[in-house]
N, C-alpha and C positions, 0 to 999 in steps of 0.2 A: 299583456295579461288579459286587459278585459277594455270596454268599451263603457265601462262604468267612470264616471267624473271622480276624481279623489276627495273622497271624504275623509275625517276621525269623527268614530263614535266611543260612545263608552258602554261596556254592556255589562248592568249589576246584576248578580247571583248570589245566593249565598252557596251552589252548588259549583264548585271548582269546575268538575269534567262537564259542566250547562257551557259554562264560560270559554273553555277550554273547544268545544264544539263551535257553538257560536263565532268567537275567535278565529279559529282556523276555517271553520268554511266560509265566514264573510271576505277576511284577506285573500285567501284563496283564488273565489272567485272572480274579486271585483279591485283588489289591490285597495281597499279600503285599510287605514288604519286603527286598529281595533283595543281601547285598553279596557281593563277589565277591574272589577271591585267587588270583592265579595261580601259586602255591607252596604247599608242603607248609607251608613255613619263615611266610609270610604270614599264612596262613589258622591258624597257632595262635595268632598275634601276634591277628589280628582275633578268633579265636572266644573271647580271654582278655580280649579290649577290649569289646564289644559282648555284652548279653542275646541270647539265639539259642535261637530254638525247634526245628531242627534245622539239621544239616547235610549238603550235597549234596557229596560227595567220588572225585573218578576216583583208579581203582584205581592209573593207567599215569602216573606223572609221572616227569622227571628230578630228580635229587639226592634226594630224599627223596618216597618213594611212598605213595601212598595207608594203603599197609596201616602203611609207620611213622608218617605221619600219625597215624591212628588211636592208634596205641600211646601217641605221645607227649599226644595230648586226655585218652587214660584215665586218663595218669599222674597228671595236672595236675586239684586237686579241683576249681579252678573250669571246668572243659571236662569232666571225666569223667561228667557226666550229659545231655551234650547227647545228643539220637540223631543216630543219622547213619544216611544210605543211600547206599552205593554208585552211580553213574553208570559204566557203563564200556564198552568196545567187546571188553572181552579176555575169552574165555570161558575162559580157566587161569586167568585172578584172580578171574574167579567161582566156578571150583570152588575154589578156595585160602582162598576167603573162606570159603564154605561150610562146607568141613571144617573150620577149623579156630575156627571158630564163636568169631569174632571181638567176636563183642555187637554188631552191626550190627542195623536195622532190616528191612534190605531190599536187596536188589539190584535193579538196576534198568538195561537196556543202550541200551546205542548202535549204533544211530544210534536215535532217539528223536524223538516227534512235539511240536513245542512245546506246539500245544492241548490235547494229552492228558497234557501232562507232570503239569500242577497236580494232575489228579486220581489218578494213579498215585502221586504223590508223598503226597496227603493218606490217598490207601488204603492204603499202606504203612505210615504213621507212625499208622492211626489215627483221623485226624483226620476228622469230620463237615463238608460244607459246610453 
């Protein structure tokens, strides 16, 4: 399929067809394994359930947002060493994120190209195809 090393990530949205994008053009291209959580509250439950080589997390959700997302992974020893990259459309949550140098990988915005996603995604975390 690809020349990309096997990963799982997890990628939270509160927007189904974000995830659903994401989703299918990361496996796609790179045979990555991709699960998905449409909550802040979900995706700590899945990132405590499942090994994860990163995480793809939007800044803008309701009930509990990206950036307490975040907090709550750091707290928790077994999530606090996942990376994570930011996914987002809000350029105030990317300066927010920025300044206040939250131990994120990467920002990374929306709207976003699926083909190009994997490799924005492995250039940020790093990672060699």
């Amino acid at each position: 399929m690809s020349d990309f090393p096997k990963k799982t990530l997890l990628s939270i949205d509160d927007e189904e067809a974000i995830l659903f994008i994401i989703q299918a053009g990361l496996s796609m291209t790179t045979g990555w394994r991709v699960l998905t959580a449409t909550s802040g509250e979900d995706g700590l439950i899945k990132a405590q359930n499942n090994r994860l080589d990163a995480i793809i997390l939007d800044a803008q959700m309701p009930n509990m947002d990206g950036i307490a997302t975040l907090h709550q992974l750091r707290k928790n020893p077994q999530t606090q060493r996942i990376p994570v990259v930011f996914l987002t459309a809000t350029p105030q949550r990317i300066a927010y994120i920025q300044q206040e140098n939250l131990g994120v990988k990467g920002i990374l915005a929306k709207p976003f190209d699926p083909i190009t996603l994997a490799h924005q995604v492995a250039k940020t975390l790093g990672w060699r195809p």
